[in-house]
Every structure is written in C-alpha cells, then in structure tokens.
TIMI-2910 file (N, C-alpha, C, CB; in pm, 1 decimal, decimal comma, always signed):
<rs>
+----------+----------+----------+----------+----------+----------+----------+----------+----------+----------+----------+----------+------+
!      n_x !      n_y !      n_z !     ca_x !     ca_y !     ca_z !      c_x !      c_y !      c_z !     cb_x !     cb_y !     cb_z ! resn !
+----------+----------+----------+----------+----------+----------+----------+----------+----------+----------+----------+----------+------+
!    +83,5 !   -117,7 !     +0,0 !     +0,0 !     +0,0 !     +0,0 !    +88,3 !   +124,6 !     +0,0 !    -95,2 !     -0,5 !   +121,2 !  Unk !
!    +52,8 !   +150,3 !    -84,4 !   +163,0 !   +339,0 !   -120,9 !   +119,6 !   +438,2 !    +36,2 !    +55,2 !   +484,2 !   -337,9 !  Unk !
!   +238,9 !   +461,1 !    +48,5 !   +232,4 !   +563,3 !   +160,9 !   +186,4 !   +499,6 !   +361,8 !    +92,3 !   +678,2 !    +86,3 !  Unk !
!   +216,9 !   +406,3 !   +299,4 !   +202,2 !   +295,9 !   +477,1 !   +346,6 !   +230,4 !   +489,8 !    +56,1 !   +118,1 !   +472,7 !  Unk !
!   +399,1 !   +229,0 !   +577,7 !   +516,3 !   +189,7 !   +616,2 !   +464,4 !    +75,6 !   +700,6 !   +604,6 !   +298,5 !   +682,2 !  Unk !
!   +543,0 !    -12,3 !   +703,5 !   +518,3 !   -143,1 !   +839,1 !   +524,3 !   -281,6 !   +670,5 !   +263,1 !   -123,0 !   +982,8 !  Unk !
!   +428,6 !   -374,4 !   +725,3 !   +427,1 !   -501,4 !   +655,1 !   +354,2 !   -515,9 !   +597,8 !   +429,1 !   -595,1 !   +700,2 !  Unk !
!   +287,8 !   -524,6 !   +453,4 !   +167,8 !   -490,0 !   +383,1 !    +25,8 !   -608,2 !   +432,7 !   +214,8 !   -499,1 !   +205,1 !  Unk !
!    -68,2 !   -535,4 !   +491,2 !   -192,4 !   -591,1 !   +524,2 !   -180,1 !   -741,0 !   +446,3 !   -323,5 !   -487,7 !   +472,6 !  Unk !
!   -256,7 !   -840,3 !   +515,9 !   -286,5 !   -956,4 !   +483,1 !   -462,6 !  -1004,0 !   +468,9 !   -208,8 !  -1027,9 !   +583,0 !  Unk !
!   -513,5 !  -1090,6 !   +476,3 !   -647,5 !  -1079,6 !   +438,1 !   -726,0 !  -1058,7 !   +561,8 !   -693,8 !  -1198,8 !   +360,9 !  Unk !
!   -658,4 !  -1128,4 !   +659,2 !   -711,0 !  -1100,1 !   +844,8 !   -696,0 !   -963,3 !   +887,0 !   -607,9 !  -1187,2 !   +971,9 !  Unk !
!   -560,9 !   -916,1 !   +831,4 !   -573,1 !   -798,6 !   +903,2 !   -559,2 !   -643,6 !   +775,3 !   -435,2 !   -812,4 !  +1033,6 !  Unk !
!   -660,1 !   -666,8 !   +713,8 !   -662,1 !   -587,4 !   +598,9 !   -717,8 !   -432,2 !   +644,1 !   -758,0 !   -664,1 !   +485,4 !  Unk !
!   -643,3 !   -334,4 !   +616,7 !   -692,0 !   -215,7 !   +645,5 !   -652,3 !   -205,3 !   +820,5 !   -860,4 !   -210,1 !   +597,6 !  Unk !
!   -626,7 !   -306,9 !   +893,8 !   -576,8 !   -276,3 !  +1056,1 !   -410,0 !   -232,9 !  +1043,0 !   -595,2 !   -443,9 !  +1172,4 !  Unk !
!   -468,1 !   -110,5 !  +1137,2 !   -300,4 !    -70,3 !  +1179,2 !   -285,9 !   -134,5 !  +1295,8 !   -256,0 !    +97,7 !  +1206,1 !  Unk !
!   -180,1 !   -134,6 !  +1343,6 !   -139,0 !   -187,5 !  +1470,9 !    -54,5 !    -70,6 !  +1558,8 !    -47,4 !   -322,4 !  +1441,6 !  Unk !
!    -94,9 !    -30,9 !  +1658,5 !    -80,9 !    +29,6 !  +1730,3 !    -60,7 !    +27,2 !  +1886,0 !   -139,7 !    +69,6 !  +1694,1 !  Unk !
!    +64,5 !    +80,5 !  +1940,5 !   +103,0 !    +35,7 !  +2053,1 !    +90,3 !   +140,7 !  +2148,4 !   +225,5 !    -17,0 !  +2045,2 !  Unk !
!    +50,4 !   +155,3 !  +2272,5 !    -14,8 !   +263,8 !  +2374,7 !    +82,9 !   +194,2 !  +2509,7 !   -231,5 !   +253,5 !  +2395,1 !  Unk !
!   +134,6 !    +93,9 !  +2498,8 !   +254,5 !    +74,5 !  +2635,1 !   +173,0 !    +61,8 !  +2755,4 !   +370,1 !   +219,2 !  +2665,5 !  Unk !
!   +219,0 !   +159,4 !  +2894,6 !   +194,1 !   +200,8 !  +2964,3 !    +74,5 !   +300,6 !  +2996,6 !   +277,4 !   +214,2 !  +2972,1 !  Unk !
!    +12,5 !   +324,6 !  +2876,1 !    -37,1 !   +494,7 !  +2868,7 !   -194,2 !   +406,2 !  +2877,2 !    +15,2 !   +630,1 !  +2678,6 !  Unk !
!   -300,7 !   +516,3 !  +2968,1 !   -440,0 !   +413,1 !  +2960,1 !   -510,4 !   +524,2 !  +2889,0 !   -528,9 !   +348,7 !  +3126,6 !  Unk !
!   -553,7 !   +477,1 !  +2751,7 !   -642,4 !   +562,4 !  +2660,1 !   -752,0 !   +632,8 !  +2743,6 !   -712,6 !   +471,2 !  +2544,8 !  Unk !
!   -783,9 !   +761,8 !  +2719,2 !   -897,1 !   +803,0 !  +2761,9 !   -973,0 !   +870,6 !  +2655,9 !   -878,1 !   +878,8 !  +2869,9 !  Unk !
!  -1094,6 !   +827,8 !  +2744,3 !  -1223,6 !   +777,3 !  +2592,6 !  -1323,7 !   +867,6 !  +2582,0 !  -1325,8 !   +619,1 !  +2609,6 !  Unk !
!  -1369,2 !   +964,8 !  +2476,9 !  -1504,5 !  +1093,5 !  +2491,6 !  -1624,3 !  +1027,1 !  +2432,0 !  -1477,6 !  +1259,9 !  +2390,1 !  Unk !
!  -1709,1 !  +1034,8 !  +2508,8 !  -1806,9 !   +974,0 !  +2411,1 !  -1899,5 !  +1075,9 !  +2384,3 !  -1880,0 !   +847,0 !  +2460,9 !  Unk !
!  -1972,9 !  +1086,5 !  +2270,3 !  -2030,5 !  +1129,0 !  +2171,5 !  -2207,0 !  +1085,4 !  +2173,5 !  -1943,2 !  +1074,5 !  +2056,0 !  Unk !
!  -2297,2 !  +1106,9 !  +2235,8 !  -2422,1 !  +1066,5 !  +2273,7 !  -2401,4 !   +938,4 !  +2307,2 !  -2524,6 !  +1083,9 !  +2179,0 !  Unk !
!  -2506,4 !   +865,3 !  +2409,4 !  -2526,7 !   +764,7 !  +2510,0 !  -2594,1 !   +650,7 !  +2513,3 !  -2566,8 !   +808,2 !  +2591,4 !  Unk !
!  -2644,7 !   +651,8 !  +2393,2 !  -2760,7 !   +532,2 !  +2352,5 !  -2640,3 !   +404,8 !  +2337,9 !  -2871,6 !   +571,6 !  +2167,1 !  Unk !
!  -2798,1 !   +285,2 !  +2265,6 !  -2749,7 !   +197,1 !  +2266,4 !  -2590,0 !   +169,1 !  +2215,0 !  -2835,0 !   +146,8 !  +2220,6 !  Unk !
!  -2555,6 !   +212,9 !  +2137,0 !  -2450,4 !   +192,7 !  +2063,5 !  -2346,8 !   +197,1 !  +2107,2 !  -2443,5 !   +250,0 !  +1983,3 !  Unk !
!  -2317,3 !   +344,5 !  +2206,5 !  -2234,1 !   +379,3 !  +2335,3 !  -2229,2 !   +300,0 !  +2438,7 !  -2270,1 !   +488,5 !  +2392,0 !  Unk !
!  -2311,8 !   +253,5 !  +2480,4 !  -2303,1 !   +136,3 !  +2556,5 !  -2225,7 !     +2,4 !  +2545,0 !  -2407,4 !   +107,2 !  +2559,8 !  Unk !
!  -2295,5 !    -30,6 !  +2384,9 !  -2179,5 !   -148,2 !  +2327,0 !  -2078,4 !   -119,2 !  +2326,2 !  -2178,7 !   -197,0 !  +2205,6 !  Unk !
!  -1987,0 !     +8,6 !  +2281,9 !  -1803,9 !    +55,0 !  +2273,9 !  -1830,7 !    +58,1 !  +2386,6 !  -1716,0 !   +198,5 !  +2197,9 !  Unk !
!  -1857,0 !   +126,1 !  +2500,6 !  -1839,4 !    +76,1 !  +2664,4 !  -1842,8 !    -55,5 !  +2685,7 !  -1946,8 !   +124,3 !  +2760,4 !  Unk !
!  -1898,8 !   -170,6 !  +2664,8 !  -1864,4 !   -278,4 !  +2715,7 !  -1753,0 !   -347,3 !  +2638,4 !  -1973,9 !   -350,8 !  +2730,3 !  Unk !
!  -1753,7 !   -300,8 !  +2550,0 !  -1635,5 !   -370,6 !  +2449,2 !  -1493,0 !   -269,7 !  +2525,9 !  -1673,4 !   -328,4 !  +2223,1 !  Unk !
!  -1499,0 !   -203,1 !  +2532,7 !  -1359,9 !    -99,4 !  +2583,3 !  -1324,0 !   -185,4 !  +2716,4 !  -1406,1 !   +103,4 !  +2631,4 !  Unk !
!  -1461,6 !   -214,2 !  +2826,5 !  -1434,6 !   -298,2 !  +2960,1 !  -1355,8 !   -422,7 !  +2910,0 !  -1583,3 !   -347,9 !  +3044,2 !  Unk !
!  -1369,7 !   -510,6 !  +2785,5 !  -1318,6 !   -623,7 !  +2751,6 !  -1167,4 !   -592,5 !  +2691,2 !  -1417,4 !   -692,9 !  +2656,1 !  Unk !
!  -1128,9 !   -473,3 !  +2631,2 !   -989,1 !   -484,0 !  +2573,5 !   -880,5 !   -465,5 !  +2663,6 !   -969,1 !   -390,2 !  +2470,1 !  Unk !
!   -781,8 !   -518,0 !  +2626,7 !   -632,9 !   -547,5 !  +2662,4 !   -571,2 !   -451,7 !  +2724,7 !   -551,0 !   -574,9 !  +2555,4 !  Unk !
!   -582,1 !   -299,8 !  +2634,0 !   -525,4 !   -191,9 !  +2696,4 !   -627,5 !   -107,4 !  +2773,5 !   -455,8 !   -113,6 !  +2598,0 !  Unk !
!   -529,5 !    -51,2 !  +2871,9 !   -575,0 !     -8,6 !  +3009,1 !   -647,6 !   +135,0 !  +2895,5 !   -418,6 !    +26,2 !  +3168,5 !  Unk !
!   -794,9 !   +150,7 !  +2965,5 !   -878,6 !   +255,9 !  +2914,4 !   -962,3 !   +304,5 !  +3048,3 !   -977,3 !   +199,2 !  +2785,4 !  Unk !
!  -1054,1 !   +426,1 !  +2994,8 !  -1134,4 !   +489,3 !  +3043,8 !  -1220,3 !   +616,1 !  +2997,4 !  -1080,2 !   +502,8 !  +3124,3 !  Unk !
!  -1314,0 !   +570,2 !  +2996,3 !  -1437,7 !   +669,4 !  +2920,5 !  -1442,1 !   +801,6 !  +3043,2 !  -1635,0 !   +564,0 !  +2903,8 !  Unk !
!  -1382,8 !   +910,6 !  +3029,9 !  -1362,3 !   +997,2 !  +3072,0 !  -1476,3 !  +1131,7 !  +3081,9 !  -1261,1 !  +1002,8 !  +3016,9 !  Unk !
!  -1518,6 !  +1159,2 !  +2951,4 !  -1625,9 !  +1291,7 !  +2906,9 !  -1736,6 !  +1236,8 !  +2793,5 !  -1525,1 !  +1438,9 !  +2823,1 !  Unk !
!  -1850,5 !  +1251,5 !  +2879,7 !  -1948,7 !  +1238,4 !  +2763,8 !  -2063,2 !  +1365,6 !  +2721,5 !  -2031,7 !  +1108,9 !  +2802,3 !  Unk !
!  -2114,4 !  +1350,4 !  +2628,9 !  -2205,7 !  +1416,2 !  +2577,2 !  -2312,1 !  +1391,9 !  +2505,4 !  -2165,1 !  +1472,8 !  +2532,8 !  Unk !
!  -2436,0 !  +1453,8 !  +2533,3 !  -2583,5 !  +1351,9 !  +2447,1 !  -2680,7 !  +1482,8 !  +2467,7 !  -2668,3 !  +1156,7 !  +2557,2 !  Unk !
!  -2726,3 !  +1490,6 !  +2390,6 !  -2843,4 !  +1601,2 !  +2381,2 !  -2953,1 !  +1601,9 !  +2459,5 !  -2901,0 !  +1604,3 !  +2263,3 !  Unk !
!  -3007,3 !  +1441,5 !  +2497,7 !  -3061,1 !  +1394,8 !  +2647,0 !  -2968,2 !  +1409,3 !  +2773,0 !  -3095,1 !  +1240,1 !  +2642,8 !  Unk !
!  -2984,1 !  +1540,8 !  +2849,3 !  -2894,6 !  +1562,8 !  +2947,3 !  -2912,8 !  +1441,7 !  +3038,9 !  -2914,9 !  +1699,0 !  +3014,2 !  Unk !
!  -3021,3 !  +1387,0 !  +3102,1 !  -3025,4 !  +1273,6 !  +3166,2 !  -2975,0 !  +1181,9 !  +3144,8 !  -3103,3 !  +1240,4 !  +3178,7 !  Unk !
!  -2999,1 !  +1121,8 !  +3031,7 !  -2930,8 !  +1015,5 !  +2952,0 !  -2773,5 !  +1056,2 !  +2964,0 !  -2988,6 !  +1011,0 !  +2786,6 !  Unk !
!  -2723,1 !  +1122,8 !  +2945,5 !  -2576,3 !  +1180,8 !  +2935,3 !  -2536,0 !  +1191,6 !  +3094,0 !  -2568,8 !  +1346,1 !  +2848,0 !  Unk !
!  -2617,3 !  +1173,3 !  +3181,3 !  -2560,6 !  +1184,3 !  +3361,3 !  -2563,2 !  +1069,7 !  +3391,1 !  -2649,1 !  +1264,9 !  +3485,1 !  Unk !
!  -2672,6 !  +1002,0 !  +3339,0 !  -2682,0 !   +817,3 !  +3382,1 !  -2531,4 !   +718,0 !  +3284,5 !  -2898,8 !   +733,5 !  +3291,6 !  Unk !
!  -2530,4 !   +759,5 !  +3248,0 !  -2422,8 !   +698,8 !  +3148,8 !  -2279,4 !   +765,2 !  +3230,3 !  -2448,8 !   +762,5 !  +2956,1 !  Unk !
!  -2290,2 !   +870,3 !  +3221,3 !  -2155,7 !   +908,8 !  +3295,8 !  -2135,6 !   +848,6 !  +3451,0 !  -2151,0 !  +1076,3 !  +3305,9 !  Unk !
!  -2245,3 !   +871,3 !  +3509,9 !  -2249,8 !   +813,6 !  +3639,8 !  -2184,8 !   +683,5 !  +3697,9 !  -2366,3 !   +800,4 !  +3656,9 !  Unk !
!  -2262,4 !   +597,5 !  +3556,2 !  -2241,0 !   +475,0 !  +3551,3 !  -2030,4 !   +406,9 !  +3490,1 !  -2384,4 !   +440,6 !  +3439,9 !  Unk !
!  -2004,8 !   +478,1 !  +3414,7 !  -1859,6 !   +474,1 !  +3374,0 !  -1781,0 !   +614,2 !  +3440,3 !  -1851,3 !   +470,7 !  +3194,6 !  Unk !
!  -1792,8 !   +697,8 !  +3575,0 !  -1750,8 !   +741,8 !  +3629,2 !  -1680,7 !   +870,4 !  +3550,3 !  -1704,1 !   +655,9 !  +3689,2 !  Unk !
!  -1736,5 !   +932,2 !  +3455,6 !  -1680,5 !  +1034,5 !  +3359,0 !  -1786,9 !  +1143,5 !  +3363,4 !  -1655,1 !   +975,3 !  +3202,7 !  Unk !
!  -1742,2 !  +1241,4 !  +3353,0 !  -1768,6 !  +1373,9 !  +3339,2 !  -1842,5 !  +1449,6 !  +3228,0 !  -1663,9 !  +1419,4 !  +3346,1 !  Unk !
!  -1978,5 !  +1513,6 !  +3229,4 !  -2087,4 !  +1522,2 !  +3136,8 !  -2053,6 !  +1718,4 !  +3076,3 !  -2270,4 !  +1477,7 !  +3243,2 !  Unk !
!  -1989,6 !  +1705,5 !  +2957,3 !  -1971,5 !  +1832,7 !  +2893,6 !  -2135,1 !  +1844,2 !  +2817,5 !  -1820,7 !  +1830,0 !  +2776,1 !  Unk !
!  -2123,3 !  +2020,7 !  +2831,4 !  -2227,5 !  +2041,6 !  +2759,7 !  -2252,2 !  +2064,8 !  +2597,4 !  -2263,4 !  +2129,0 !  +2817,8 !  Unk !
!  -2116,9 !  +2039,9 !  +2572,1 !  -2104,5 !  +2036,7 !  +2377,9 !  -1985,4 !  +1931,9 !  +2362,1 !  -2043,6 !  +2225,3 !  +2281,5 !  Unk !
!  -2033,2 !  +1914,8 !  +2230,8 !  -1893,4 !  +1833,3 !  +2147,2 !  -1747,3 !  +1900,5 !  +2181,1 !  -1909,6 !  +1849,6 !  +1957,2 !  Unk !
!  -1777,5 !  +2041,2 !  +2164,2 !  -1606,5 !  +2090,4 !  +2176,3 !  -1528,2 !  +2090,8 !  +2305,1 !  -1588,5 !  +2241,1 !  +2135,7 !  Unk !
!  -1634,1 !  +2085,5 !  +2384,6 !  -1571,5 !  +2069,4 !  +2511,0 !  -1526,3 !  +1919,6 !  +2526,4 !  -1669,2 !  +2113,6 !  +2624,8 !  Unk !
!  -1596,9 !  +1857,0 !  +2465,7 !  -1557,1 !  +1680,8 !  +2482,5 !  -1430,3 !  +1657,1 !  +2385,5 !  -1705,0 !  +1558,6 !  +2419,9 !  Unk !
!  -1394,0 !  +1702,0 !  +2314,8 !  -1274,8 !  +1684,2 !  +2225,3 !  -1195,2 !  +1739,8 !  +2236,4 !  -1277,9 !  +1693,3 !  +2121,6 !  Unk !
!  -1172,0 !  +1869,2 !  +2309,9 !  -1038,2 !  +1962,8 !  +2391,1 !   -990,7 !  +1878,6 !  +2493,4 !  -1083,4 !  +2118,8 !  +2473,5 !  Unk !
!  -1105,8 !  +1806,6 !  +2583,8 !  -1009,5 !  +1686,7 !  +2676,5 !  -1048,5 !  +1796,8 !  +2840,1 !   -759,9 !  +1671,8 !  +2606,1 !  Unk !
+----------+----------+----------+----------+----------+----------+----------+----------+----------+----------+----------+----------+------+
</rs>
C-alpha cells in the first residue's frame, strides 16, 4: 500500500493498523449515550489496553448523567468541550 510503512496488510488484518499505547491508559469521549455507546463501553471494559471513558455528551442531558455516572466520567455540555479533553 503506497504511503504505509510497516508489513503490507494480509487478508485477516486488511486495512488494521497496529498500534502500541505501552503504559499509557487511553482516555475515551463519548459522543451521545444510547445503545450503541453502551456497546463501545462494554467492548472498551473487555480490551487489553488499560482505558477509560472519561467525558461524555448527548443532547438527552439525563441520559448523558446516567451513562456518565455509571462509567464514572464527566458530562460536557457540547462536542467541543468533549474533544479539547
């Protein structure tokens, strides 16, 4: 693949980069709270590297406090505030 450095994708891992985070525990913004958010929350509880859903946001302010409540993160009142960190 022009312009990718590393070992050219295989059929398993086609289009995956591989990426290494060490020591460092990702922290995670989420982007409204529904079902879907929930699934990357339980899937994030299952991966390897150390994480944490940190700032969320949902246009249902309730929905956006129960969700935070529940993964211990902090409820911004816009997107930009959730992506400055």
């Amino acid at each position: 693949m022009a312009g990718r450095s590393g070992p050219e994708p295989t059929a398993g891992t086609l289009g995956a980069v591989p990426a290494t985070v060490g020591d460092v525990t990702v922290r995670v913004g989420v982007l409204g709270t529904g079902f879907i958010a929930r699934y990357h929350a339980m899937q994030l509880g299952l991966a390897d590297e150390p994480n944490e859903i940190v700032a969320v946001h949902d246009v249902d302010d309730a929905r956006a406090r129960e969700f935070a409540a529940e993964h211990g993160a902090t409820v911004h009142d816009d997107v930009a505030s959730v992506v400055a960190g």
